[in-house]
C-alpha positions, -999 to +999 in steps of 0.1 A: -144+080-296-150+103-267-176+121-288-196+090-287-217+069-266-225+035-267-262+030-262-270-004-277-261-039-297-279-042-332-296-070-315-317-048-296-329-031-321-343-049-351-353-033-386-387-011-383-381-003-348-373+024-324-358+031-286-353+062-265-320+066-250-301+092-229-267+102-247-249+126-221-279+142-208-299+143-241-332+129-247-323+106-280-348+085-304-329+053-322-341+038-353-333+007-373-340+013-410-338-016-431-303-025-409-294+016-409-291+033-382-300+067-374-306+091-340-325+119-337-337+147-305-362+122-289-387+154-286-412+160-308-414+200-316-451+202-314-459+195-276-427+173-267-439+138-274-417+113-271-404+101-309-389+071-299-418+057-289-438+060-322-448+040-351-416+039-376-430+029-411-402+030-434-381+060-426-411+076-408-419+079-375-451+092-362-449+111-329-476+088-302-492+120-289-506+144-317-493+123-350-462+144-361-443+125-383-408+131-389-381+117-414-354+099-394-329+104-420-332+136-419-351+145-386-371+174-408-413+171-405-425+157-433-456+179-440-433+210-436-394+205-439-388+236-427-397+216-388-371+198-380-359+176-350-319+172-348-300+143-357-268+132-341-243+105-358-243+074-355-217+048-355-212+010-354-186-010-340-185-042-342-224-052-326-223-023-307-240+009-318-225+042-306-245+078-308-224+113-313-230+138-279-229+166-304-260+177-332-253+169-366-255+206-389-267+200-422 
């Protein structure tokens, strides 16, 4: 499990919610959807906005500076999929939630 980190208990994170974390140096958004789990680059790719500190509405989350809004599932934009923020794994053991150092490709 060296390629993870753990960076919270699901307590701390209830359903519709969001946190930033740092996972090895990495600026990381959390998000709890309907008791999922998924991570993704906590930087926004239109002027760096902070991700994990926007509005999650379903599996949305709407960047707090200019309104990006991003798919967590899939960290692409959702006007233009093409824009994309990367996702990194997430695991759970136990009550604790663990994030992967490395980028998810696909």
């Amino acid at each position: 499990m060296d390629a993870f980190v753990k960076v919270a208990r699901k307590e701390e994170l209830g359903p519709g919610t969001g946190k930033t974390l740092d996972v090895g140096g990495t600026p990381v958004a959390l998000f709890n959807v309907g008791g999922t789990y998924y991570a993704v680059h906590n930087t926004c790719r239109h002027r760096g906005g902070p991700l994990g500190e926007g509005e999650l509405s379903g599996s949305v989350v709407t960047c707090p500076w200019h309104g990006w809004r991003y798919d967590v599932t899939t960290g692409e934009k959702v006007a233009n999929p093409e824009i994309r923020v990367e996702k990194f794994e997430v695991w759970i053991e136990g009550d604790d939630i663990l994030v992967g150092k490395e980028v998810v490709h696909g």
